[in-house]
KOLPARO-84462 format. One line per 10 residues: number of its first residue (from 1); for each residue x, y, z of C-alpha. Coordinates in Angstrom, 1 decimal. Layout:
<rs>
NUM = X:Y:Z  ...
</rs>
This chain:
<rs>
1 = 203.7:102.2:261.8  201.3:102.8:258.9  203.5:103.8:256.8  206.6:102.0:257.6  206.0:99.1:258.7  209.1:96.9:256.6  211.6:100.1:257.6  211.1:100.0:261.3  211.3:96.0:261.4  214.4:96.2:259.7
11 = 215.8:99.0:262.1  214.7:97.1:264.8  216.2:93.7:263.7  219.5:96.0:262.9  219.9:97.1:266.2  218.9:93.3:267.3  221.8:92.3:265.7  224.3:94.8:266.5  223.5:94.4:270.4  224.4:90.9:270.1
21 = 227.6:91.8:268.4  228.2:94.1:271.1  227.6:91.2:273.8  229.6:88.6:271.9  232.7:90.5:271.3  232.7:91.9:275.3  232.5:87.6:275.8  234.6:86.5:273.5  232.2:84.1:272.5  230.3:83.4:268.4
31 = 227.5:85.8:268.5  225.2:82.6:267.4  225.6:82.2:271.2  223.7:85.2:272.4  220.1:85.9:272.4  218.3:88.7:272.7  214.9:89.2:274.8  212.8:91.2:277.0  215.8:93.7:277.0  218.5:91.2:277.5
41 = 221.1:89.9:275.7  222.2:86.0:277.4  224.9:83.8:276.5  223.3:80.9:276.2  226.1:78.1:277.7  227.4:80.1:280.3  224.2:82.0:281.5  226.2:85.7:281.7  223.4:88.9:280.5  223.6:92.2:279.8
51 = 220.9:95.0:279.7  220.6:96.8:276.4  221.3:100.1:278.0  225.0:98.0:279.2  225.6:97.5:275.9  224.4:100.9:273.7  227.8:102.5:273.5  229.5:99.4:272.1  226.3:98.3:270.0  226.9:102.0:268.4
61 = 229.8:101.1:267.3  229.2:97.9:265.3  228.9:97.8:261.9  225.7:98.5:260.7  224.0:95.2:259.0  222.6:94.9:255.8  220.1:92.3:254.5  219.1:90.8:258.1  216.7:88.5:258.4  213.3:89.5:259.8
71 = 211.5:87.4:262.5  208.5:85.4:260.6  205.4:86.5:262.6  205.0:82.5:264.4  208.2:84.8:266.9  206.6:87.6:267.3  206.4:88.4:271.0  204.5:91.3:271.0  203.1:92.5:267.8  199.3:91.2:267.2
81 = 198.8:90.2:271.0  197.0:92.2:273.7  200.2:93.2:275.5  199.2:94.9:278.9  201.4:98.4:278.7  204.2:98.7:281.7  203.0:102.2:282.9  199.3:101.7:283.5  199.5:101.5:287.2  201.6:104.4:287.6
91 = 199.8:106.8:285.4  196.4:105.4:286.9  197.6:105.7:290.8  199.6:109.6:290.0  202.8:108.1:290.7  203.7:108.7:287.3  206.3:111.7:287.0  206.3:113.8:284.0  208.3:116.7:283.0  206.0:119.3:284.9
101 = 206.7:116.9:288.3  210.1:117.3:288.9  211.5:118.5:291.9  214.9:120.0:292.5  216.8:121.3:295.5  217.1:124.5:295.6  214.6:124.8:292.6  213.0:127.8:291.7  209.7:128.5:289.1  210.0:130.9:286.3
111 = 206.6:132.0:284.9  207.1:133.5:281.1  205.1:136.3:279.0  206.3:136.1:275.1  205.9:139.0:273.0  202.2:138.1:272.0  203.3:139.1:268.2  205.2:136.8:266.3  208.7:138.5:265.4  207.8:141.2:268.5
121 = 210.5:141.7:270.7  210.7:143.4:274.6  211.1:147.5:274.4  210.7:148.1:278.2  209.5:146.9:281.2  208.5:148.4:284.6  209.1:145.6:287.2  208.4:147.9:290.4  204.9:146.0:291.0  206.2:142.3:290.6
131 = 209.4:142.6:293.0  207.0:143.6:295.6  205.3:140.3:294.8  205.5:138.1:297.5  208.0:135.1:296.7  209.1:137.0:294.1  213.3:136.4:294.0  213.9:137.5:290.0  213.0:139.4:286.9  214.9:138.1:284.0
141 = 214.9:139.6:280.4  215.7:138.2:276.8  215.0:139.2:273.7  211.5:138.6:273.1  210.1:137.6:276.8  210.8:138.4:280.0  210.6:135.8:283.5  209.2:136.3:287.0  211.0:133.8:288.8  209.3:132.8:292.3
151 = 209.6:130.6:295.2  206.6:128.7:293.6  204.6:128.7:290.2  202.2:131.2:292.5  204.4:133.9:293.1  206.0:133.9:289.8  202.7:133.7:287.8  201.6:136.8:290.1  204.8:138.8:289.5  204.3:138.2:286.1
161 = 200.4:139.5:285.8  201.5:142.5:287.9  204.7:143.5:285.4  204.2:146.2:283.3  205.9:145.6:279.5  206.2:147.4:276.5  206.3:145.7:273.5  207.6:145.9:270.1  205.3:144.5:267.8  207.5:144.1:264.8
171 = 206.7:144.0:261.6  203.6:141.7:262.6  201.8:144.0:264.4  199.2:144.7:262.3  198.4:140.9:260.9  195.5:139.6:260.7  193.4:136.5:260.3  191.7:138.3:257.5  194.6:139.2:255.8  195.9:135.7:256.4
181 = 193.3:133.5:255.1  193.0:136.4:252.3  196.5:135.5:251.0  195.7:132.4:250.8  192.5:132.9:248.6  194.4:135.1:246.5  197.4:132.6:246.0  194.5:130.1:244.1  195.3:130.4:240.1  197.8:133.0:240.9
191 = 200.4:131.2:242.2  202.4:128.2:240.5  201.0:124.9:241.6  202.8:121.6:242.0  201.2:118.7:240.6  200.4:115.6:242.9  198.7:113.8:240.9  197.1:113.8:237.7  195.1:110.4:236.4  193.0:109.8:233.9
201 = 191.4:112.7:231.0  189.9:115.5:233.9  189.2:118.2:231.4  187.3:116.0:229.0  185.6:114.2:232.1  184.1:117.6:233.7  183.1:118.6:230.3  180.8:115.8:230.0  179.7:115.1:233.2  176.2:115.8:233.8
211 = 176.3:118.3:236.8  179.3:120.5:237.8  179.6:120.5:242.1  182.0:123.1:243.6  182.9:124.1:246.9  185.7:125.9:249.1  187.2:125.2:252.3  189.0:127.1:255.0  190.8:125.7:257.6  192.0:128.2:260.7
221 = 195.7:127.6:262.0  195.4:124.8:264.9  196.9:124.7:268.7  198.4:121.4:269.9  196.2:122.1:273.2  198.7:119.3:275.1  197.2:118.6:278.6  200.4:119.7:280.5  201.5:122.8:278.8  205.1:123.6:278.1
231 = 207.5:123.3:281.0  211.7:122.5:281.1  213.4:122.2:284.2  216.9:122.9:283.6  220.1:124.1:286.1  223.0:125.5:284.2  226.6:125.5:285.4  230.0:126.5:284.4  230.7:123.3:282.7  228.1:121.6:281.6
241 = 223.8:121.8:282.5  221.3:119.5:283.1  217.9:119.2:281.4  214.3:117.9:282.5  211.6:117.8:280.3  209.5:115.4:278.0  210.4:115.8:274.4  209.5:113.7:271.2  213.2:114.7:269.7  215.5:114.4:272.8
251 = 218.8:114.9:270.5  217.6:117.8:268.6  216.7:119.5:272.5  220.7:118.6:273.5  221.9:120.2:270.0  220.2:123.7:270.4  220.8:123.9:274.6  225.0:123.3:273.9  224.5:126.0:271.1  222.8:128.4:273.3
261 = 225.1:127.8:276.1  228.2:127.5:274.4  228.4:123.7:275.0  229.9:120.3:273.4  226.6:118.1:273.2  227.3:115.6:275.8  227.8:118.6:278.3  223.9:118.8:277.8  222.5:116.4:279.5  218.8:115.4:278.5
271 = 216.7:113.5:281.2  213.6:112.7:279.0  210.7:112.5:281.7  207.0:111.1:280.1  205.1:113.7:277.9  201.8:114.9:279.2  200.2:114.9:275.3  202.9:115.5:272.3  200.8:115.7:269.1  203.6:117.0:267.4
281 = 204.4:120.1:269.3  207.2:118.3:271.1  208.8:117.8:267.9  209.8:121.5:268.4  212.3:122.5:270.5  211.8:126.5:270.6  210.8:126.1:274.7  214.4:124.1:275.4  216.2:127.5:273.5  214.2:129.9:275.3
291 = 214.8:127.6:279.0  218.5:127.9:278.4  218.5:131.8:277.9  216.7:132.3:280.7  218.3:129.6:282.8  222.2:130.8:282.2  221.9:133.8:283.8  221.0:132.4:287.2  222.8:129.9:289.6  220.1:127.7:290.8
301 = 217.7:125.1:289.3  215.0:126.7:287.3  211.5:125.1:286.6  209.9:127.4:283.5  206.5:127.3:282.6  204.1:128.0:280.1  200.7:129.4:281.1  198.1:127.6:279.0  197.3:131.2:277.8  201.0:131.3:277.2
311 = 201.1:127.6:275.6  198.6:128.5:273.0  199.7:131.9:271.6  203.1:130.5:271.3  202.4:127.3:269.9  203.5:126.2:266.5  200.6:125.7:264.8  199.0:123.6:262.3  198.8:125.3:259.2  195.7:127.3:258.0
321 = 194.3:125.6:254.4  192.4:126.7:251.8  190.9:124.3:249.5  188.9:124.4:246.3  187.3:121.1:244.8  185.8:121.2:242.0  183.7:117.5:241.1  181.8:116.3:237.7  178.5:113.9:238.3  177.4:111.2:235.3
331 = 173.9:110.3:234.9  174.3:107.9:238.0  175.4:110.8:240.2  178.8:109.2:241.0  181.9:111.4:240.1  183.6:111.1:237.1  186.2:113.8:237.2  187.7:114.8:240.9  189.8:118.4:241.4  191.7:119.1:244.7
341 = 193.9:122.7:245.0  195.2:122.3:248.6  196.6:125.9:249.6  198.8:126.4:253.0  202.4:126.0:254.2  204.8:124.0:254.2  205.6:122.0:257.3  208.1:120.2:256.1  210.1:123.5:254.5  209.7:124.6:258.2
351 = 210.5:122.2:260.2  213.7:120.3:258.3  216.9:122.0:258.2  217.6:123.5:254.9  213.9:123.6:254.6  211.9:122.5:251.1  213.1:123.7:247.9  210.7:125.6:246.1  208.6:123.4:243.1  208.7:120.6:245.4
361 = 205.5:118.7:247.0  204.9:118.9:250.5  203.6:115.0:250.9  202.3:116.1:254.5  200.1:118.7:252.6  198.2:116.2:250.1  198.2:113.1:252.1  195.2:111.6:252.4  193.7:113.9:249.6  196.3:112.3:247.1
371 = 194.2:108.9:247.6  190.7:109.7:248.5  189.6:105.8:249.2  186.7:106.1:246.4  185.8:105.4:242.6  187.4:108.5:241.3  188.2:108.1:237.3  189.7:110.7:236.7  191.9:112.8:239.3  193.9:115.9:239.8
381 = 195.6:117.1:242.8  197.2:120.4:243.4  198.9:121.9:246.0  200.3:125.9:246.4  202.2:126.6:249.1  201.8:129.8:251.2  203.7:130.1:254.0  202.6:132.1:257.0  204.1:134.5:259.1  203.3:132.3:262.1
391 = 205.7:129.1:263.2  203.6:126.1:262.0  204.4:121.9:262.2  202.7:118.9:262.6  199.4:118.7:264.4  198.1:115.5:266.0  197.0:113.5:262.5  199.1:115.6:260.6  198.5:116.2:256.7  194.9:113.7:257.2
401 = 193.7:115.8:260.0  192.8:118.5:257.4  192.1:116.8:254.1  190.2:113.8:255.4  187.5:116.6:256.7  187.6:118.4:253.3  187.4:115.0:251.3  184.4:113.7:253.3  182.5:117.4:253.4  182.9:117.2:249.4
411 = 181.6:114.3:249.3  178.4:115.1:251.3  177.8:117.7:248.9  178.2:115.6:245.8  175.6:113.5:247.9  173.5:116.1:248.1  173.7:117.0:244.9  172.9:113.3:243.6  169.8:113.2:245.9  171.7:110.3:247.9
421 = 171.9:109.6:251.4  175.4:110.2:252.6  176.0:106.6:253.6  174.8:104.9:250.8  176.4:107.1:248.6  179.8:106.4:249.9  178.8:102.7:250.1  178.5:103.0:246.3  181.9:104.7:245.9  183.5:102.4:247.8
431 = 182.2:99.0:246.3  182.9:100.1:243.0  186.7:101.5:243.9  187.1:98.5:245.2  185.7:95.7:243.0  188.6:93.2:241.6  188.1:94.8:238.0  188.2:98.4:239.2  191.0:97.9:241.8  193.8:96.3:239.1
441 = 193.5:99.5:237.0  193.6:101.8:239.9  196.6:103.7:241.1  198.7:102.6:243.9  197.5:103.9:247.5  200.6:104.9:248.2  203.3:106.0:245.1  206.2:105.9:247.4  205.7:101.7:248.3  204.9:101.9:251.7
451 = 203.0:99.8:253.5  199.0:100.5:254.0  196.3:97.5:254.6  193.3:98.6:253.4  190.1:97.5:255.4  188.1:94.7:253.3  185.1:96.2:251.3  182.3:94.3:253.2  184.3:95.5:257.1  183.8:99.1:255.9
461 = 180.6:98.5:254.5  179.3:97.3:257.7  181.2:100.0:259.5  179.0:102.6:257.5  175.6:101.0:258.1  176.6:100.8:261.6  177.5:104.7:261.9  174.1:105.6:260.1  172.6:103.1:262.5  173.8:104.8:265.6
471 = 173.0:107.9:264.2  169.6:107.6:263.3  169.1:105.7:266.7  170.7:109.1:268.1  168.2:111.5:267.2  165.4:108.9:267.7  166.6:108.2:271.5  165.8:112.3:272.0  162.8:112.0:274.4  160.2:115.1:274.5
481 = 161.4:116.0:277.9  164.8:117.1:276.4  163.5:118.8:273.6  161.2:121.0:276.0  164.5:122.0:277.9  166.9:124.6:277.7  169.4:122.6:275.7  166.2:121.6:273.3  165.1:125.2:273.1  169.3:126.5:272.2
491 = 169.2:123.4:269.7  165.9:124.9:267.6  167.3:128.3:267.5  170.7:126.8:266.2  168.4:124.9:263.8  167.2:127.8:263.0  170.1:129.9:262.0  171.7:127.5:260.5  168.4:127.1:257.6  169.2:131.0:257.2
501 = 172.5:130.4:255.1  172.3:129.9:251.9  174.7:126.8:251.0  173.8:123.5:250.3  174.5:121.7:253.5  172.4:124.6:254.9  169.3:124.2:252.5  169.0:120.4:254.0  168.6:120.7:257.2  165.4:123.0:256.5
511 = 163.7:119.7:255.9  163.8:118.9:259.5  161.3:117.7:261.9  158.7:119.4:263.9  161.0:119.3:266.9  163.8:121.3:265.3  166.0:118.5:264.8  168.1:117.7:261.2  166.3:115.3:259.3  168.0:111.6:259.5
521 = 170.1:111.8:256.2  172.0:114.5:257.5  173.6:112.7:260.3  174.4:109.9:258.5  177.9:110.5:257.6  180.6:108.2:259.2  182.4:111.4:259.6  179.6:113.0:261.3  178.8:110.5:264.0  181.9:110.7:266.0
531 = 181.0:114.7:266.7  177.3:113.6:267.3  177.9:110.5:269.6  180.0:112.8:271.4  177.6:115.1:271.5  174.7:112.9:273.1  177.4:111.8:275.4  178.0:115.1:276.8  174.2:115.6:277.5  173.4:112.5:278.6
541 = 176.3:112.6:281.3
</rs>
């Protein structure tokens, strides 16, 4: 919504109108007639209505409008008010059914072991042991997994652990993490870099600046971790199948199930059920491809699902980063001269078809690092893309959920390094970014001209003296009794192995208290508090 705010109000106000052509023209009445609300489209003199889902085909078949007008926000019917959401009562009372809930007659549950190498595929397989599973009825094979398929997710799953399989390992077998994030170390200054950005003189500024800060970051691949893990129910037939399962790209699962099968598309019927956690991993439709391989070579209804174990070694993941800043410091200790190399894959050159030609920017990989929200003068961002052996796409915040981390743990070092507390130093960086005679020379927050509201200075500079507030009012709220205990005594010898590492953020927290708790100014960071408050919560509980 962010991001495309204008674009989505057109769309909708598009379809608005196209519905009400739809309506008019099944009438024959002037579409100034027709309204449309709360789902409906009404002639207003004669009373008649139709449901949007009446009127889809026809509406898809208008013209598409140009130019319409937008709703002025005195109409607005639900944007801005606290609108109570339709499925609260079923998802608070477990009436709610979800993709993993659906029963079939005649159903049966697949349980599913993946070659646990990327590119691995099945070499043998001894199934003895699981047909003599009880409720065992199946053993199916494919290329790169094989299927227990039981009278109940029990039976299947212990078929499955009682299999005995031989895999290939491919040309993967020997990968690493090591070896990952070491390609990605050696890709810095080695590689060609596209530019993101580049503002103001950032050779001249480091070369003055006072005090040179540097630091690198390495971020491990991410799983999605949805709570229900994957699962499609799915019952093929000679001419045509039909498909159960939550997906964020519905269409995209229809298009690869008819190719798998051998289908037109609307032979592939796609009942979209509600997603138990997407975060992105729904946007990927690798389980609906693997459901139909499985699926076609049986006659009944088949339920497949993912162990978590499963789910998470066969996820794909968010990609693994590694980022060098580099920062210069005036005599005031504010920067003067910002440098961010971002290092990793390319989701986008993954996940779109045709994928993303070489020399061109990644926007998911340098978003929120293109426009760090502070007094930067002069800025440079890079970004070199790597890509992994391992499937990768967007993860929960997407490009943000990495570089907003690196961003704010750079900028607890350069408040280290000025002698600053965290807060106030941010405070500072902030105000001055965003001062009327700083902000008309600054760049745009977003070059492409989408919409972002950015919080007024004073909301999110009490924001920040409330996060220190809380935080300091954490560690105070710590009564002797806890510190005495077990989680008290773990805390001091974390304390204490933490002091023994030589980095900056390290060398702070030696100043600590008596009790073997950080000293105030480290916890003071907005982007701190959530983990801590959390934390305290947990304990506390």
């Amino acid at each position: 919504m962010r991001g495309a705010w204008v674009p989505l109000r057109q769309a909708g106000a598009a379809a608005r109108t196209m519905l009400i052509g739809a309506a008019a023209a099944r009438w024959g009445v002037p579409a100034a007639e027709c309204t449309a609300q709360r789902g409906v489209i009404t002639h207003g003199p004669s009373g008649r209505s139709l449901r949007y889902g009446e009127l889809v085909e026809d509406a898809g078949r208008q013209p598409v409008p140009k130019d319409v007008p937008l709703k002025e926000p005195a109409q607005w019917q639900i944007i801005g008010k606290p609108v109570k959401r339709l499925d609260t009562p079923s998802k608070t009372d477990g009436s709610a059914v979800f993709g993993i809930d659906i029963r079939l007659p005649d159903m049966k549950v697949a349980a599913v072991s993946a070659c646990p190498v990327f590119g691995g595929k099945l070499r043998g397989l001894d199934e003895a042991a699981a047909l003599a599973t009880p409720g065992v009825r199946d053993i199916i094979r494919i290329e790169d997994a094989v299927a227990v398929v039981g009278d109940h997710y029990w039976a299947a799953n212990q078929g499955l652990r009682a299999l005995r399989i031989d895999w290939d390992n491919g040309p993967n077998a020997k990968l690493s993490s090591r070896e990952l994030i070491g390609k990605l170390r050696g890709a810095y200054g080695k590689r060609p870099a596209v530019q993101a950005r580049h503002d103001g003189d950032v050779d001249g500024a480091l070369a003055r600046a006072t005090k040179r800060v540097e630091a690198a970051y390495e971020l491990p691949f991410l799983a999605h971790a949805t709570m229900e893990p994957i699962n499609t129910s799915i019952h093929v037939r000679p001419d045509g199948c039909d498909i159960w399962v939550g997906m964020q790209v519905p269409t995209v699962a229809q298009s690869i199930a008819a190719k798998v099968l051998g289908l037109p598309p609307e032979k592939a019927a796609i009942h979209n059920q509600l997603i138990g956690g997407g975060f992105g991993r729904r946007l990927v439709a690798d389980s609906i491809g693997q459901a139909a391989v499985i699926a076609k070579q049986v006659s009944y209804p088949l339920k497949i699902v993912w162990s978590r174990e499963e789910d998470i070694q066969h996820d794909f993941y968010r990609p693994a980063y590694y980022d060098r800043l580099t920062a210069g410091l005036g005599p005031d200790g504010l920067p003067v001269a910002w440098v961010d190399h971002v290092i990793g894959g390319s989701v986008m050159g993954n996940y779109f078809p045709g994928g993303l030609p070489e020399g061109k920017l990644d926007a998911d990989a340098v978003e929120a690092a293109l426009q760090p929200p502070y007094d930067l003068p002069a800025v440079h961002v890079d970004w070199t893309r790597e890509d992994p052996p391992v499937p990768i796409t967007w993860w929960r915040g997407v490009g943000p959920a990495h570089n907003v981390y690196v961003v704010e743990c750079f900028m607890d070092e350069l408040a280290h390094a000025a002698g600053r507390d965290p807060v106030d130093y941010r405070r500072r960086c902030w105000e001055s970014c965003h001062a009327p005679a700083r902000c008309s020379t600054s760049p745009p927050r977003n070059p492409a001209g989408a919409h972002h509201s950015r919080p007024a200075t004073g909301a999110v500079s009490r924001c920040m003296t409330a996060s220190a507030a809380i935080s300091r009012w954490w560690w105070k709220s710590l009564s002797p009794t806890w510190a005495r205990s077990s989680c008290g005594a773990w805390w001091r010898r974390w304390t204490a192995a933490r002091s023994s590492i030589p980095t900056p953020s390290r060398r702070r927290s030696r100043a600590g208290s008596s009790s073997g708790f950080p000293p105030r100014s480290t916890v003071t960071s907005p982007l701190k508090v959530a983990v801590y408050s959390r934390a305290i919560s947990t304990i506390t509980a």
